[in-house]
N, C-alpha and C positions, 0 to 999 in steps of 0.2 A: 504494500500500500504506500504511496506518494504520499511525504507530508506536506502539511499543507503551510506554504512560505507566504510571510506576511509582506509583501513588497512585489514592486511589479515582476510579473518573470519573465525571462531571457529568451525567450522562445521564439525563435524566427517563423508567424505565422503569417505570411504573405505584407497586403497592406497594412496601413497602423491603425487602422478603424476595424479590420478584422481582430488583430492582437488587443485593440479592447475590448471587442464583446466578447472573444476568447477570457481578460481577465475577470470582466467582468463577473460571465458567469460561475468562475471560478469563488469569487469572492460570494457571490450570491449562496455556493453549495457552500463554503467554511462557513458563513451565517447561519445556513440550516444545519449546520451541526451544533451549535453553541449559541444561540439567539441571545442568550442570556452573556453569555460571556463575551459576545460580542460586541455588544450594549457597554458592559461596563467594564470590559479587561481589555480588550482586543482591539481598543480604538481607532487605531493606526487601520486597520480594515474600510471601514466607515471613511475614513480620508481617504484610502485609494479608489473606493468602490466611486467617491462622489468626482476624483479625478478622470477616473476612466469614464461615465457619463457625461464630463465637460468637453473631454477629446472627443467625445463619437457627439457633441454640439446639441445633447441634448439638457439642458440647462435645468429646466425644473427638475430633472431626478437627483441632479449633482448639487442642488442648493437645497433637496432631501434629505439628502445622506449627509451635507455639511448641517443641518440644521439638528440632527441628531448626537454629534459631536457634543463632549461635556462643555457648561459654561467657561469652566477656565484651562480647555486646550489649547499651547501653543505647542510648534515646532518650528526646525528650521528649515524644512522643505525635505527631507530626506528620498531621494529616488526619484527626484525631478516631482515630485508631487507638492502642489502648492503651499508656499509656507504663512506664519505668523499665527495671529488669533484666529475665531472664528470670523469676524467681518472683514478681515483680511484676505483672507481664505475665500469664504463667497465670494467678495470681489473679481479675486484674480478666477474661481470660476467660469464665473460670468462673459469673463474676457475671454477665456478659451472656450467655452461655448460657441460665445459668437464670433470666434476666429473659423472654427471647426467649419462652423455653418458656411461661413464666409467663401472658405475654401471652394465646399461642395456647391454650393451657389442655391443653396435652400435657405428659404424665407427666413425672418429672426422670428425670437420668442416670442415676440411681444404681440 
């Protein structure tokens, strides 16, 4: 059985919008193993899971996932995933969201 690494993985899976619903879902199954400890141990999850739905530009799930973040998380961006507080965090979200989008030439959130 493959443990499960809390940080983006290495794994050359075609484009980088595949390699995030790749990690995505990956994050989505370590939550459903530990919902509970994922919530309140496993934090660092919850920041990448909200990172990887700002690269595939979808914005409301990644300011989901940041918004479930404890009130007094910081970091310093570990693994290229957004750093500071929480409204730091969202922000730089938000910006990769609508870069992501940008890219693919699909409409903004709003």
């Amino acid at each position: 059985m493959e443990a499960l690494a809390l940080r983006p993985p290495s794994v050359r899976c075609g484009s980088p919008a595949t390699c995030c619903r790749t990690s995505s879902a990956s994050y989505d199954r370590g939550e459903g193993i530990n919902p509970k400890g994922w919530q309140e141990d496993i934090v660092f999850g919850l920041l990448y899971q909200a990172d990887t739905h700002a690269r595939l530009g979808n914005e409301a799930n990644a300011l989901a996932y940041c918004a479930r973040l404890p009130a007094d998380f910081w970091t310093p961006g570990v693994y290229g995933a957004p750093r500071g507080g929480k409204a730091e965090i969202a922000d730089t979200l938000r910006r990769m969201a609508a870069e992501a989008r940008r890219q693919r030439g699909t409409p903004s959130a709003k």
